[in-house]
N, C-alpha and C positions, 0 to 999 in steps of 0.2 A: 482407450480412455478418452473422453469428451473434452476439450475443452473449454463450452462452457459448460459448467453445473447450473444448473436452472431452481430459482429460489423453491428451496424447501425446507421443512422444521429437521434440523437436523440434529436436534435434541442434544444437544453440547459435546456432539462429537466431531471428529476434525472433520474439514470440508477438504483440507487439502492432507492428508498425511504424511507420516516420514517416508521416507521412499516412494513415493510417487511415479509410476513409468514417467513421468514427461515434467516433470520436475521432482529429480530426487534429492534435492540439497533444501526445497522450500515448504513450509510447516502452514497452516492456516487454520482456526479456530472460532467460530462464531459464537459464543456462549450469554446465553441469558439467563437472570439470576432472580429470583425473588427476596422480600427483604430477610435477612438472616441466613440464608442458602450460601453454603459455601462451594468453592470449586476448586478442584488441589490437581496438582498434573506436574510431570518431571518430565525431560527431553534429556535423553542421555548422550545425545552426540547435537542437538540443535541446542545453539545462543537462541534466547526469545524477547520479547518485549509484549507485558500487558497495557492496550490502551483501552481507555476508557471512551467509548464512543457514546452511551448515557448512563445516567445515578454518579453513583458514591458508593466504594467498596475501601475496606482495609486489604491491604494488599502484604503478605508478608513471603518473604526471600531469605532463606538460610537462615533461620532465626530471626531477620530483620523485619521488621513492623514500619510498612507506610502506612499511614492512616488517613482516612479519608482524600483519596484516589479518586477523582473526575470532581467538574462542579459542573458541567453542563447536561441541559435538562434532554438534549438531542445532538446527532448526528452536526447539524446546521445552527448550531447555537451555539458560538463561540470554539475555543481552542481545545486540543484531547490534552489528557494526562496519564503519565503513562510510568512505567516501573522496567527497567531491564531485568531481564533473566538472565544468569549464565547455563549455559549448557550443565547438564546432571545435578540441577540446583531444582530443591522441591519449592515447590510456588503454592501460596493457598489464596484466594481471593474471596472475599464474604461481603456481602452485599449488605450496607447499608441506608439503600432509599428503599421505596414500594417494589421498584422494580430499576434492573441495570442490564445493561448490554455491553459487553467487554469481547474486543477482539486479542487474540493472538496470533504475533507473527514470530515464524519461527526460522533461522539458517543454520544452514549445517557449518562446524566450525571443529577445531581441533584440541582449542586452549578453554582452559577456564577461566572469564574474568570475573570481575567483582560487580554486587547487584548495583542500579541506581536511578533514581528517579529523574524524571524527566517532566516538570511543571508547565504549564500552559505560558507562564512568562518565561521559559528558556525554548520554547518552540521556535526554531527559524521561518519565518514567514516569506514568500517570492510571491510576486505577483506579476505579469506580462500580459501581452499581448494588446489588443484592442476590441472596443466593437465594430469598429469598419472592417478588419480581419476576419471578424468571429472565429476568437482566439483566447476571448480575454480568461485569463483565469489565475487561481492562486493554490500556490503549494505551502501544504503546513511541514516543514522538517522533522517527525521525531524522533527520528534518528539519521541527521544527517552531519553536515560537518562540525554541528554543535556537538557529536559525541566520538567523534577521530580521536582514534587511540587510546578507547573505552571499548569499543564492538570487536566484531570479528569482520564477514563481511555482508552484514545485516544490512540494508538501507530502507527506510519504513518514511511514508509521508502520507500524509492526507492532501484529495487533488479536489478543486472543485472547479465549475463553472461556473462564470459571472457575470451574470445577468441572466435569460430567459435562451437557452439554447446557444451549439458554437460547436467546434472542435478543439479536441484536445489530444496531445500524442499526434502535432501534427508541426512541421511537415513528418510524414511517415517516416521512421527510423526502425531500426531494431539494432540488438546489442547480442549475439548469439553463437557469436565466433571470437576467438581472439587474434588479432591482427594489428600488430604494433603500429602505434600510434594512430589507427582509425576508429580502434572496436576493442570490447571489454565483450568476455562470455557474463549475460549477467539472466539468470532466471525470474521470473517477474509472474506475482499474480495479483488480481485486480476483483476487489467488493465493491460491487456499485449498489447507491443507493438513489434516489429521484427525490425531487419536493418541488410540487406535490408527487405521493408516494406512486399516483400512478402515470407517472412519467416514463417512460421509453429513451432506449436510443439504440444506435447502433456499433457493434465492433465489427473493424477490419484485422484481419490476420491472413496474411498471406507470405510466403516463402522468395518467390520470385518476383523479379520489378516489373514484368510484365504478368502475372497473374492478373485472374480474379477471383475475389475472395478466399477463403471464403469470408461470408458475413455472418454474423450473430444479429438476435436481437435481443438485444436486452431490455431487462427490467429490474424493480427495485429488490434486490436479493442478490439478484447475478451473482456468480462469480464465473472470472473469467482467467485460463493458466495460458499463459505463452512463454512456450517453449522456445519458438524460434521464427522469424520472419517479421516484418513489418506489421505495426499496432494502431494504424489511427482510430480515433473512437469518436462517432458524433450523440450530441444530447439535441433530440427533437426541442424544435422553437416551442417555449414557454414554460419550460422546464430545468429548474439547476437540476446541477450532477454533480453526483461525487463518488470518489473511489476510493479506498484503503489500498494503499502500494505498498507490494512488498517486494524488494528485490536483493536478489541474494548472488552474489559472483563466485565465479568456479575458483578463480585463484586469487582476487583482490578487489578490494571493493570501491575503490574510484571506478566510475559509470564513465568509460566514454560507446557514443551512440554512431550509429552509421545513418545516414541520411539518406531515402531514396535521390538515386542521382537528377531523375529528371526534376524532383521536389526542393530538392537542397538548397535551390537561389534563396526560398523563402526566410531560412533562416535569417537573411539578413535586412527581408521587409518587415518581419513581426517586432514590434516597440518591446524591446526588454528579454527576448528568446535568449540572447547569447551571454546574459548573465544567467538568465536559469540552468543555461547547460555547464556553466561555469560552476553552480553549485553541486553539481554533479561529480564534477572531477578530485 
């Protein structure tokens, strides 16, 4: 199994499925809609969350009717809005602009909760880093502490770059073991998009802290699964980035991260890192 999948029309089937060798608890979903076009789907053991990444769709959840779902006209144009699923809960989403783009994330979980929306003003917003770092970036929360004790252990954020290239996922971490009070098991996969669309960059994923690579390169479609080892990800100078996160924990969903050791001073040179990991926990 590849980890990355390299953009293609994937005609609104899952990019990541249930059971996946190398992540079997994480769900992924790319779907494109035309105006009137509906799209229905059940996850009988995955919690899910529909964002709205472009258009306007009525979104309905166990009889429940959210109506007009997203107001942004792109990826990079303001805040997502989004709708929870609970696991074996039938979802229908119908498309009401020209045309919409709705992602699905999915975790595996046990209970069933209740469906609920999630508005572009209840999105937690993080921002850090610098550009003397080339660091700076911001995280959109849609499912983060803002929905503790609504989820299972789903965590879903929008990541981007900010300004013109930089790193992100850095100092290198990973999260892939469970080890009291260092490390959380959390599975993670990543939709990158670029603006402009033909923007680049690069992921790291490697196992060991003296590895190399391997490297990916990426482009606007990507998607990229890590399973396990260190994740940093650079966006080539003059180009934002963005990612759709989805991270799903084997046994609980506070994220704590392990820092490559040689790398780990950093965390306390970057402006604002150690609140972001804060909202993690």
């Amino acid at each position: 199994m590849e980890r990355h999948v390299k953009p293609h029309d994937n005609q609104n089937q899952p990019i990541v499925d249930i059971d996946n060798p190398l992540v079997p608890n994480t769900f992924f979903n790319d779907v494109k809609l035309k105006k009137g076009q509906p799209f229905s789907y059940c996850l009988e053991t995955h919690e899910s969350v529909i964002v709205l990444a472009s258009g306007t769709c009525d979104v309905t959840v166990q009889g429940i009717k959210y109506e007009k779902v997203g107001k942004r006209t792109g990826i990079f144009e303001g805040k997502p809005d989004s709708v929870y699923v609970p696991l074996a809960a039938e979802a229908t989403v119908t498309c009401l602009t020209d045309e919409a783009e709705v992602f699905i994330a999915g975790g595996k979980y046990e209970k069933q909760l209740s469906p609920f929306r999630v508005t572009p003003e209840e999105v937690d917003i993080v921002q850090y880093g610098s550009d003397e770092t080339k660091t700076h970036r911001k995280i959109l929360h849609i499912l983060g502490q803002n929905a503790e004790g609504k989820v299972g252990r789903l965590l879903v954020n929008e990541l981007f770059t900010v300004g013109a290239g930089g790193w992100s996922g850095f100092p290198p971490h990973k999260h892939d073991e469970n080890r009291e009070g260092l490390e959380t098991a959390h599975e993670e996969v990543y939709q990158y998009r670029f603006n402009p669309s033909h923007g680049f960059g690069a992921q790291f994923l490697y196992q060991k802290e003296d590895d190399f690579g391997p490297i990916f390169h990426i482009k606007n479609g990507s998607t990229i699964i890590v399973d396990k080892g260190y994740h940093p990800v650079v966006a080539a100078p003059g180009y934002e980035m963005y990612y759709f996160t989805i991270l799903v924990g084997d046994n609980s969903r506070p994220l704590l991260q392990y820092f490559h050791p040689d790398q780990e001073y950093q965390v306390h040179t970057i402006p604002g890192l150690k609140d972001m990991i804060a909202k993690y926990k």
